[in-house]
N, C-alpha and C positions, 0 to 999 in steps of 0.2 A: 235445484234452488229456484224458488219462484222470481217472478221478472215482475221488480216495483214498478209501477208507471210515477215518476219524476211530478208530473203536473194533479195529479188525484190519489194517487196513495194506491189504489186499485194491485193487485198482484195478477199473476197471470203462469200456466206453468209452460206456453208456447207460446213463440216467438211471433207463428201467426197470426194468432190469437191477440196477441201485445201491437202488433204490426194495423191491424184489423182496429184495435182499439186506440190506435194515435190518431184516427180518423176525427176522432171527436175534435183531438186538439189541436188540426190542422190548421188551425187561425192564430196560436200561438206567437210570440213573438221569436222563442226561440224552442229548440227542443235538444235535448241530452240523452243521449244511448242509456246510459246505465246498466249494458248489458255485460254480465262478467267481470267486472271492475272496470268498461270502459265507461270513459270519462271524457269524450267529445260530443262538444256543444254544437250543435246546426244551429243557422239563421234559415234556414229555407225547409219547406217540408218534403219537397221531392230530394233534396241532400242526403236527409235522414233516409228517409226507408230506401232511398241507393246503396246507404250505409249498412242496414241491415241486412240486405240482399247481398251484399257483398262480403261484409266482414263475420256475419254472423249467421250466415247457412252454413256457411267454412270456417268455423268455428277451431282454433288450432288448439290443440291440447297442451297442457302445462302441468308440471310438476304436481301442481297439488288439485287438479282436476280430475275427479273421477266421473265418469261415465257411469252410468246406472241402468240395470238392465227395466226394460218396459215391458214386460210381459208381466202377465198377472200374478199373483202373489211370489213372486223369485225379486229376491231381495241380493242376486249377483251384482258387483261391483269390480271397473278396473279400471284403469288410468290407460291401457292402450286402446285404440276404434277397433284395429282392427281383431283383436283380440274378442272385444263387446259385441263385433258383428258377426262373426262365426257363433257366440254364445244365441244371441237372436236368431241367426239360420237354424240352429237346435230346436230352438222352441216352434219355428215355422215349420221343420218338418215332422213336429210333431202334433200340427195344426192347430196350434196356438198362436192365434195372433198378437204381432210386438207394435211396437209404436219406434219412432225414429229415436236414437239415443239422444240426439242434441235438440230434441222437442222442438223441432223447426217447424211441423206441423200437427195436427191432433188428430190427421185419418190415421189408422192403422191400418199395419202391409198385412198381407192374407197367404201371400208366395214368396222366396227366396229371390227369386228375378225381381219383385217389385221391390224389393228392399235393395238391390244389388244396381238396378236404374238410376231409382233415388238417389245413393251414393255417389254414383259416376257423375251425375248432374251439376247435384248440390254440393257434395262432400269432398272433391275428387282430391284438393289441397289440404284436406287434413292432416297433419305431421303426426308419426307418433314417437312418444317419448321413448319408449324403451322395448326389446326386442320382443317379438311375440310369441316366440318358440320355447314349448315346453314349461311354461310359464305359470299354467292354472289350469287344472279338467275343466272341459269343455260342458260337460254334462251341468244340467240343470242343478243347483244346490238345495237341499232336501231343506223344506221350511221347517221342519220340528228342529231341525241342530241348528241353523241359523236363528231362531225364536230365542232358544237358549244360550246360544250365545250372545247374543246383543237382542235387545226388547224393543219392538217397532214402535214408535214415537205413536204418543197421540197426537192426531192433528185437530187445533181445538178452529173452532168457526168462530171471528169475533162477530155479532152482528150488529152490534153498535156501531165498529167501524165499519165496517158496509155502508149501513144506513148517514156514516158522517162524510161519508166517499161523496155520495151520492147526493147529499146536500152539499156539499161543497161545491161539486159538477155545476151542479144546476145554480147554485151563489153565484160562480164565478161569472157563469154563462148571462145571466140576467145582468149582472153586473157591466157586460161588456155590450150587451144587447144596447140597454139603455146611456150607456156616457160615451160608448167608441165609436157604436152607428146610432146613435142619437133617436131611440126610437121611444115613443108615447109612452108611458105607462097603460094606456088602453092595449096598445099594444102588446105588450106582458102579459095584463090582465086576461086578453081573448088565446093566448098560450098556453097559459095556465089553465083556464076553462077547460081547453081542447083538450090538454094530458087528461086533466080528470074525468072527459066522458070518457074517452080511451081507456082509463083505469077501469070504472065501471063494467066497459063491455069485454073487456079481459078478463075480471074474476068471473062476470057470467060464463063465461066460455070454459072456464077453467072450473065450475061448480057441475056445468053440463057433463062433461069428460069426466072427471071424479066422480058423480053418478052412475053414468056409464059404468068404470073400472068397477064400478063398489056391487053394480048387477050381475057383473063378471064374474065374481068371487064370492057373491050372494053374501054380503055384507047385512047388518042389520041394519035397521034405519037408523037407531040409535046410534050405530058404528059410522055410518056413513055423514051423520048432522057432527059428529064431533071431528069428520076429517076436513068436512065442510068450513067447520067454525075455525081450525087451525089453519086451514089454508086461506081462508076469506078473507080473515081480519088481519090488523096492521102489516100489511104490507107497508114499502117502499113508496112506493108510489099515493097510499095514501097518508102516510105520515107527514109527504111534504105537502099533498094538493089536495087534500081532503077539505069540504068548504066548509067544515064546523073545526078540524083542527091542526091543518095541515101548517105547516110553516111555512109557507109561502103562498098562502092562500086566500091574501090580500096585498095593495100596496101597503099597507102599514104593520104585517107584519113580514114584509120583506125588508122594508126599512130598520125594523128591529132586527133582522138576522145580518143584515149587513155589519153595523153597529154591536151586534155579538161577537161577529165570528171575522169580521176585516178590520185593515182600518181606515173608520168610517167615523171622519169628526161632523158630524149633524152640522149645520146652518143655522143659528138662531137671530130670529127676526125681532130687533129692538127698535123702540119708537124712540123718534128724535126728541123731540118735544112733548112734554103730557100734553094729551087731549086734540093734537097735532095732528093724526092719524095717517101722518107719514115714515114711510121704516126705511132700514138698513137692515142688509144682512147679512151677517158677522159670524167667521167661521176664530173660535175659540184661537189664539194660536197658543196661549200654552198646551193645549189640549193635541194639537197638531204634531208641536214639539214632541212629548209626551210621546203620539201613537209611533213617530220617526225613530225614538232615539230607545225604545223599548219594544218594536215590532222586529225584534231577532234580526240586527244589525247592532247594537250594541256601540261601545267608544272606538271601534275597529274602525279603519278606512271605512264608508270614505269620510267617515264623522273624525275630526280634532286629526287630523295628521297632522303631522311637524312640518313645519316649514323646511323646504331644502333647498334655497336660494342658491347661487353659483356668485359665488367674488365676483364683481365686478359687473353684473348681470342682473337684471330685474324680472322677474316672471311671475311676480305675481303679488297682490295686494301687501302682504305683508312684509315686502321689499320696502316699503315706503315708511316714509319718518313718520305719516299718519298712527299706524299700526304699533310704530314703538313707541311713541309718544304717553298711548292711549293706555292710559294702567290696569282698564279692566282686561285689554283685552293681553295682557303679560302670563297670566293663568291657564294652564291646558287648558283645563275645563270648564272654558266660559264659549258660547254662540255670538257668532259676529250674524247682526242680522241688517242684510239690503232689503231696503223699504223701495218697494217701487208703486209709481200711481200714474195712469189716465187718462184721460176722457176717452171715448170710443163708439161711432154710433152705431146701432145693432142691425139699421132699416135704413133704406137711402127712399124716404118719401118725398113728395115737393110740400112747396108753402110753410105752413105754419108748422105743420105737421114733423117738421124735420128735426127738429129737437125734441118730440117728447118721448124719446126710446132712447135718448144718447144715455149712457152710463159713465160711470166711472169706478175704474177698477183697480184696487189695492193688493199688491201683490208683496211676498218676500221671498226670498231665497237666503240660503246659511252659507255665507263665504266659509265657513269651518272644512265646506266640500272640497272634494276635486273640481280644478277649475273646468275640466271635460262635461262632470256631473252639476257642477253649478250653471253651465251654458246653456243647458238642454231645458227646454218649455216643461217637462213634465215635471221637475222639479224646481219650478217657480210657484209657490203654493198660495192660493188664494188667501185671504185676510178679509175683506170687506167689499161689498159690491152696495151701489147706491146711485144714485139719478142725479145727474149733473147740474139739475135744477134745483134741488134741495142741498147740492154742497152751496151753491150760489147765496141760496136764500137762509142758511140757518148758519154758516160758516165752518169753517176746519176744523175748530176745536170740541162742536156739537158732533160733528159725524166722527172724530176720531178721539173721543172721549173714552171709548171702551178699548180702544186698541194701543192707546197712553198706558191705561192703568194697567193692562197686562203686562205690558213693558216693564211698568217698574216697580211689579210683582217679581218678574223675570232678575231686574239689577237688585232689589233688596233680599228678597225671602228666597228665590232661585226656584229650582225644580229637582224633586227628585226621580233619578231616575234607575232602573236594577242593571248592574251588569255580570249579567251570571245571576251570582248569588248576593254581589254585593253592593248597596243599596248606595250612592252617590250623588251628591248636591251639586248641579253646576248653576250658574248664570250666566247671564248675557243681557246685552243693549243693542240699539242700532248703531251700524256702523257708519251708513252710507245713504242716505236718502236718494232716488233715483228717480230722474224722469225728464220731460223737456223743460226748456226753459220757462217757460208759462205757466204747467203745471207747481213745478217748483216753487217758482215764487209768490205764486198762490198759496202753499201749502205754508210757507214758513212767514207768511205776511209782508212778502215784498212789492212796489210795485209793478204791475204788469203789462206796461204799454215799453216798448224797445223803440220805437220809431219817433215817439215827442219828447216821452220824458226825460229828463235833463240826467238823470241817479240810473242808467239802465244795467249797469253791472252789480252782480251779486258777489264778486271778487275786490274791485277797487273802487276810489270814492271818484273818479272819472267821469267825466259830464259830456254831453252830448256835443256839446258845443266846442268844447277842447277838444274831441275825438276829433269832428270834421275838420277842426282849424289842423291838429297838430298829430296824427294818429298814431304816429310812432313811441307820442309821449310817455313814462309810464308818469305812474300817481298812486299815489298811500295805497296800499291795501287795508282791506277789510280785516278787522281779527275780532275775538269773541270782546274785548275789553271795550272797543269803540262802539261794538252791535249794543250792547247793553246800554251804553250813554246814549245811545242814538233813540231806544227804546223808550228810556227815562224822559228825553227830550216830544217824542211821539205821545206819550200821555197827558203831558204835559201843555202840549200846545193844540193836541188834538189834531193835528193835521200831520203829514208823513214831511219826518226828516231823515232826508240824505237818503231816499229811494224804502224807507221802512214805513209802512203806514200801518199797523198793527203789532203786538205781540202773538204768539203764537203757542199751543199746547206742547210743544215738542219740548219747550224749555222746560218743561216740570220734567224732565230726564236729568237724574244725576250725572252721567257717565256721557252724553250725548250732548255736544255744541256744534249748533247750524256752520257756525264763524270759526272752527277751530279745524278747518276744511273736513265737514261732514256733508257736505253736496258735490259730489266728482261732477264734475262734464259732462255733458253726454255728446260724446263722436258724432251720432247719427243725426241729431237736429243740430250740430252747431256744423260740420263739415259740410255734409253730406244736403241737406236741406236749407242749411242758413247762407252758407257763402261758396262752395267751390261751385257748386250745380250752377251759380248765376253765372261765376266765371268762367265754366265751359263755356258756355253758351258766347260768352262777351267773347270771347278768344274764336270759337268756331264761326263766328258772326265777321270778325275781325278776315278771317281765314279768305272766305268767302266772298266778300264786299272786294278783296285784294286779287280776285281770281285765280286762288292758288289751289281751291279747291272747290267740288261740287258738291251742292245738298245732296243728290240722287247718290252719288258714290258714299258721302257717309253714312247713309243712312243702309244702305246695302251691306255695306262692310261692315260696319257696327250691327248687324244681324246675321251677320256671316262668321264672325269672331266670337259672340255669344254661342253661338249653336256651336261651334268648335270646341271651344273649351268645356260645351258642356254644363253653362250658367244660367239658371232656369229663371231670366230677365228677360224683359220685353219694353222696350225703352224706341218711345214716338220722338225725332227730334223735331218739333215744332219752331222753326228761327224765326217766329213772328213772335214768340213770347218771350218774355226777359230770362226763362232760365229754364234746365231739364226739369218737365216736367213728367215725376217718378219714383219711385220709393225709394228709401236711403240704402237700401242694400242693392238696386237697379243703379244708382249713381253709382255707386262704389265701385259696383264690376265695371261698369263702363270706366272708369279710372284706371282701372287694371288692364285692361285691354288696348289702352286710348293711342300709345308708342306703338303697336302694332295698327293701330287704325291709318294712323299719319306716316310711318316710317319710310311708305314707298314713295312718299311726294317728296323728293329732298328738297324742293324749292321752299318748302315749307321751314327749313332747315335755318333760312335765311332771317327770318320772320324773327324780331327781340320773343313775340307773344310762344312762339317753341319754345323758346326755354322757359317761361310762365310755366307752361303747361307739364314740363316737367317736372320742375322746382317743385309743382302742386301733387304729379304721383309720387315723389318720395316725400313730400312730406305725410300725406295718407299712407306711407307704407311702415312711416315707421310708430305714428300714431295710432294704427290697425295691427301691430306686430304682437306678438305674446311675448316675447322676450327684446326684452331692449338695455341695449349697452350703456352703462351710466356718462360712458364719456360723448355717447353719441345726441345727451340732453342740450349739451353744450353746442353742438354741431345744429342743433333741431334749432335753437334759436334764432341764430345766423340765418337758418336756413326760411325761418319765416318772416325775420324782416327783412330780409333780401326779396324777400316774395310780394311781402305787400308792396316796397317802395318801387319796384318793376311793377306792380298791378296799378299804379297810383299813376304812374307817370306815363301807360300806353293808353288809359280809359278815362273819359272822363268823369262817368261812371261812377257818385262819391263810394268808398267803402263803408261795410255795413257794418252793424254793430254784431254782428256776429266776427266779423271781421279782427275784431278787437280782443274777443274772447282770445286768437290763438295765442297771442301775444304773452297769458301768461301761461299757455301750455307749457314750458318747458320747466316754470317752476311747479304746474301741478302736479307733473307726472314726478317728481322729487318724493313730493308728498303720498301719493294715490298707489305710486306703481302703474304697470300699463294700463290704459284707461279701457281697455276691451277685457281687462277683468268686472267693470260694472258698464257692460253695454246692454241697452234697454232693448236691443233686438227681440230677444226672449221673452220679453215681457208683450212687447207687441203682436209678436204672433200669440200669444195667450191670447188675444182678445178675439182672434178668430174661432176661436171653441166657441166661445159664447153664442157669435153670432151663426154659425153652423148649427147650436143645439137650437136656437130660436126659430132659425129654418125648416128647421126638421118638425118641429113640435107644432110650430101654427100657432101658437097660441100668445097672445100679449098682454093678457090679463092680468098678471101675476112673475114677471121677467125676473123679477130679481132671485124670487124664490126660485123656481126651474132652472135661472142658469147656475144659482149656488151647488142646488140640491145636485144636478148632473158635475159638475163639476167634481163636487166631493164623491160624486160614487166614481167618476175618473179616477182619481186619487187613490179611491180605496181599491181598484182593480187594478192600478199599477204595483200594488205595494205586495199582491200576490205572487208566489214564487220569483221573486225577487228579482220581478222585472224593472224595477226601479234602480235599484243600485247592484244591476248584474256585472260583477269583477272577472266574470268568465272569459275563456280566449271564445268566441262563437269563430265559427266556420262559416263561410261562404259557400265553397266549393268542393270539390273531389279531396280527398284526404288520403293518402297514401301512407304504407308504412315503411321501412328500408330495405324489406326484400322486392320492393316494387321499384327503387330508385335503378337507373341505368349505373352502367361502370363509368362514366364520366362526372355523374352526382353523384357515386359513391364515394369515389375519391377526396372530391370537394368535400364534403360531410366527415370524411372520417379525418382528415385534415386540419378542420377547424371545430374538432370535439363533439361535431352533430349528428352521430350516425350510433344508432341502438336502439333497442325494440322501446325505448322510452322516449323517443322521438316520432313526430308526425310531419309530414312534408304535404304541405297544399299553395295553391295559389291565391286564396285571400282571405284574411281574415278581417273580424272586430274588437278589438279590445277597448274598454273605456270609450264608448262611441268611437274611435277613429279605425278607421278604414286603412287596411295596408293590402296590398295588391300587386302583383305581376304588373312591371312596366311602371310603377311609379318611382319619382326620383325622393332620395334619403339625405339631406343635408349631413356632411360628415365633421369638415371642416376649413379653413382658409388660411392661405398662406401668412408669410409673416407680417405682409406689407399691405395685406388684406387687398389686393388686386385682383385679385382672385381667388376661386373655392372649389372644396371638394365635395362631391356627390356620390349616391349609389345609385345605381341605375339596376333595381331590383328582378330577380329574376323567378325567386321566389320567397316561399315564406316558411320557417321550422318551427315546431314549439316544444317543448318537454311536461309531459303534464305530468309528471314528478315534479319538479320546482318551477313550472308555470314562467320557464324563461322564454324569451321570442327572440327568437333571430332573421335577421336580413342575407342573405345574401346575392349576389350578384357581380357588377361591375363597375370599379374604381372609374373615374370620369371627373375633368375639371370645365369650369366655366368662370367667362367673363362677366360683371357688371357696370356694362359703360351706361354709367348715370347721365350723359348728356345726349344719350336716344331709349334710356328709360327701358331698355333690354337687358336678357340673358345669353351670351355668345358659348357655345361647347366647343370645345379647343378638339378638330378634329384628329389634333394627332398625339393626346395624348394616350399614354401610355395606360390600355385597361385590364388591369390586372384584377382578379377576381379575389372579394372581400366579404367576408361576414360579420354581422355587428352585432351583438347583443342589443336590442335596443331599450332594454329594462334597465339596461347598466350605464349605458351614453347618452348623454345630452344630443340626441339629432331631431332633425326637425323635417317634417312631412312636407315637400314643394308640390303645391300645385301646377 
């Protein structure tokens, strides 16, 4: 049976050979056996060929496994080695050379002993199924009676597929050259040159030699120009790189193969204004849609899964009264799309010069995903890229004129798309607008100054002036019925009422209201950047001045706890400026770590601003949570006006208007569900590709085109072999089977149903992005009075790849969380009894 290679289609009839040719795709993201019916995924490429060296030189035999003799025309067949190998030693002493039965390699043995080596080596674990004595004559089988009794197959050569192998290879490869390591299209181009002299001096070489042979056998000339012309022309090699018609033997006809044969949604450049001779450049997204949901992923995961909420528990968007409220989105088959936008500079020049490379980049994502697959930057898909200066100067509704209309293409007329065979209408609208506050309010025409103007919330009709008089106050909220009179009154007077100084293109959305909470929060600029970062700082400052503690020690420690845990943050405390100054995911961990930074100073203990500083990690903990308790919405309130009116009364410090924002956290997450389902993280790191392809390439002539164009060929290399939505268990590490488990894991395993040749035992895997591993702890459960909880404390990892279940096991373990030092306590004397959890089946949760 020939060996598919998984990433090219390529066949191969040895293992070496197959082993030899994974070389190619050693840069791969992941790699699959496929060898025999196995079905284990590597993430590493020294994993895999461990794997083949080890599982499949030793190849174990099965039932319906025959062995095939390798000697020349003996068409002998058995199901036992050793049976097949004494058949082989026949043919060797009768100086007929065989080949290895399990095509481990393509030399063939010449001696009995070299066959007999080989085995002991390579084979020595071979099982055989059934007894070998007396079984079958050893003697060769006479081809004339074998012929007639069964008729040797034709084997046919496709060579189209060859030739589509081969262009494929080279697609992918080009593909990944240019959008993963960011390289020139010159670059490509001097590539492709190079194969093509290469081609040239290979057929000359190969026309030389076939002359030769053709002198040898005193061919005629005639004879020898027509083996010449067969052999000379259309090759391989010139089909793709031939410079009159090779398919890849320009950039713009590799751009067409891309756009053939991936998927590859082109960029097209649209001018803002007639005669303007300024553009945007706008990736289609019904067309995006389209290549998603019809490039062989189909309405399966991770596209339209059902909701599977937990009573009493929120985990995800559609927890939220938003979600039910919303009547389009009550329909399987309709796409919830997160709109996200912006600004981002590509170049840090000085002077003038510093704003004319800033962009602004429009991204979306389909909440319809797994929240895992929704979190990850690769599938944030681009939508519009354009110059920060021309959103300024032409407005929101000029540069997102084209990205409206698709919209509500998408909510009227829908899209169709095939599944299988059956052709299906869905729609969809936005759900969720996403981005910072500034951004946002820009987009939707609100105004954009926080620090004078009187109207600074986008939630309640609250004024600057009440916040600092009274800040605990609440005040009317915002809904779509007032936004709209407010609207009427703004045209009307021509000047902004009540913080609205414009309408905005988003209202031409049937299905889609700014004010019917379609803008979530964003954690990262309103926590993280707007207000806790300043109050670290007021508290550590606080700390400091009281001589309770020293800069040099937090600053040591606080880079000493980072590198422990392993948080790839690098956070300067500067206590001459008003706050940390560092990125919101750099705040964050330092929040996480912050009870371990102070814990050993207990004087600090004394200090009202300790409990501040607590008060402030659990409220980040449960605002940063994926699952959150609906009764613990209630608890979150208290818990931040308890926060401010201690932050109010130890600084004098006024609070800021982000300040005010948390105030109606506890009704938005009602509405939204956890807010680190639309966290702009993702989105932000998007903006580093751009600025990476820009580096690489040099060139600033034409930014918006180059970051598009590489971006989509990103996109369209992700989507190959199905590295974008891989639902596979991938492997990490060593993979063992159950005759390899010790008598101590046997036991365990067979105990708790995990022990059979359909079972694999290793120490880490991937599934759905998340990483499980030896030594990490597994949330299980908590007692009644919630004082405590239960853990696993893993030991390792099972999987079945019959029904793709995952289990945990390890040991049972309890701990404490005393909220007023912001820790985790392990209770050393509980009782650790050894547990396995299916985790496809239980609700448990991954502790860092």
């Amino acid at each position: 049976m020939d060996i598919v290679c998984a990433s090219c289609g390529s066949k191969f009839s040895f293992v070496s050979i197959y082993q030899r040719h994974m070389r190619i795709h050693r840069f791969n993201n992941t790699f699959s056996c496929g060898l025999y019916g196995c079905n284990i995924v590597f993430k590493k490429y020294t994993s895999f060929i461990s794997h083949l060296g080890r599982s499949h030189s030793q190849k174990s035999s099965t039932n319906n496994f025959e062995y095939k003799c390798t000697a020349d025309k003996c068409l002998f067949s058995h199901e036992n080695f050793e049976v097949m190998t004494k058949h082989l030693k026949d043919h060797l002493a009768g100086g007929v050379p065989v080949y290895c039965p399990l095509k481990c390699r393509e030399k063939s043995f010449e001696t009995s002993n070299a066959l007999k080596i080989h085995n002991i080596y390579h084979h020595r674990n071979v099982q055989n199924i059934r007894d070998p004595e007396n079984q079958i004559e050893m003697s060769c089988i006479d081809n004339s009676t074998v012929i007639e009794q069964q008729k040797q197959p034709e084997t046919n050569f496709d060579e189209n597929q060859h030739i589509s192998n081969a262009a494929n290879l080279f697609g992918t490869m080009f593909l990944k050259i240019l959008s993963k390591h960011h390289a020139s299209s010159i670059i490509v181009q001097q590539i492709v040159d190079a194969i093509t002299e290469l081609t040239k001096s290979q057929q000359e070489l190969n026309h030389h030699r076939i002359s030769e042979i053709a002198k040898t056998f005193q061919l005629s000339v005639f004879e020898t120009n027509e083996i010449l012309q067969d052999f000379g022309s259309e090759t391989i090699s010139a089909l793709l790189f031939d410079p009159a018609h090779g398919m890849f033997r320009s950039e713009h006809m590799r751009r067409k193969y891309f756009k053939d044969n991936f998927c590859y949604v082109e960029p097209v450049e649209i001018e803002i204004s007639p005669n303007s001779n300024r553009f945007i450049y706008y990736v289609p997204v019904l067309r995006t849609l389209e290549s998603l949901f019809n490039g062989g992923y189909g309405l399966a995961p991770p596209f339209f899964t059902t909701p599977d909420g937990t009573a009493g528990f929120m985990t995800n968007y559609t927890d939220g009264l938003r979600f039910s409220t919303n009547t389009l989105c009550q329909s399987s088959y309709n796409v919830h799309i997160f709109l996200y936008q912006d600004g981002f500079g590509t170049v840090n020049p000085l002077g003038d010069a510093k704003t004319r490379h800033k962009l602004v980049g429009v991204y979306f994502t389909i909440g319809n995903m797994h929240p895992v697959l929704r979190s990850r930057t690769e599938n944030n898909f681009l939508a519009l890229l354009c110059f920060e200066k021309d959103l300024k100067l032409y407005g929101v509704d000029s540069i997102f004129k084209v990205l409206i209309n698709d919209i509500k293409l998408l909510e009227t007329e829908g899209l169709n798309i095939n599944i299988g065979e059956t052709e299906t209408l869905i729609h969809g609208t936005i759900f969720a607008l996403l981005g910072d506050n500034l951004g946002t309010h820009q987009m939707v025409g609100l105004v954009e100054n926080f620090s004078s103007h009187q109207y600074f919330s986008r939630y309640c009709y609250t004024t600057l002036q009440d916040f600092r008089r009274t800040p605990l106050n609440t005040c009317q909220m915002r809904h779509q019925d007032s936004y709209e009179q407010d609207i009427r009154d703004c045209i009307n007077t021509g000047k902004p009422v009540k913080g609205i100084k414009s309408p905005t293109i988003f209202n031409e959305l049937s299905h889609f209201q700014l004010f019917e909470y379609g803008m979530p929060p964003c954690v990262a600029h309103d926590l993280f950047l707007g207000c806790f970062n300043y109050d670290i700082m007021l508290i550590l400052r606080r700390f400091i001045r009281n001589k309770l503690i020293g800069e040099k020690y937090l600053q040591s420690r606080l880079n000493y706890l980072l590198k422990k845990f392993q948080l790839n943050s690098k956070i300067t405390l500067n206590f001459k400026k008003k706050c940390v100054t560092s990125k919101a995911v750099d705040v964050w961990h330092m929040i996480q770590v912050i009870p371990l930074l102070l814990i050993k100073h207990e004087q600090l203990q004394t200090d009202p601003a300790y409990k501040l500083i607590m008060m402030l990690k659990n409220i980040t903990d449960i605002l940063t949570a994926p699952l959150i308790p609906k009764r613990q919405v209630g608890m979150l309130q208290l818990e931040i006006r308890h926060y401010l009116e201690i932050r109010s009364s130890l600084f004098v410090t006024p609070l800021r208007p982000k300040h005010h924002y948390l105030t109606h956290y506890h009704h938005l997450i009602l509405q939204y569900g956890p807010f680190m389902q639309f966290s702009t993280m993702s989105g932000e790191r998007k903006h580093s590709f751009f600025k990476t392809a820009l580096r690489h390439a040099g060139n600033y002539k034409n930014i918006l085109k180059l970051c598009s164009e590489r971006h989509q060929y990103w996109q369209a290399y992700l989507s190959t072999n199905k590295q974008r939505f891989n639902e596979e268990i991938i492997c990490e590490g060593d993979v063992r089977t159950c005759k390899y488990l010790n008598e101590d894991e046997k036991h365990i395993m067979e105990f708790y149903g995990c022990y059979g040749e359909d079972f694999k035992y290793t120490n880490s895997i991937v599934y759905m992005g998340t990483t499980l591993k030896s030594g990490y702890c597994l949330f299980v459960d908590h007692d009644e009075y919630e004082d405590s909880f239960h853990f696993l404390w893993t030991h390792g990892i099972v999987y079945n790849e019959t029904t793709s279940d995952i289990f945990v096991y390890g040991e049972n373990m309890t701990a404490t969380y005393f909220t007023e030092l912001g820790v985790t306590v392990v209770d050393e004397n509980c009782t650790r009894d050894t547990n396995c959890v299916n985790i496809k089946l239980s609700r448990i949760l991954l502790l860092l």
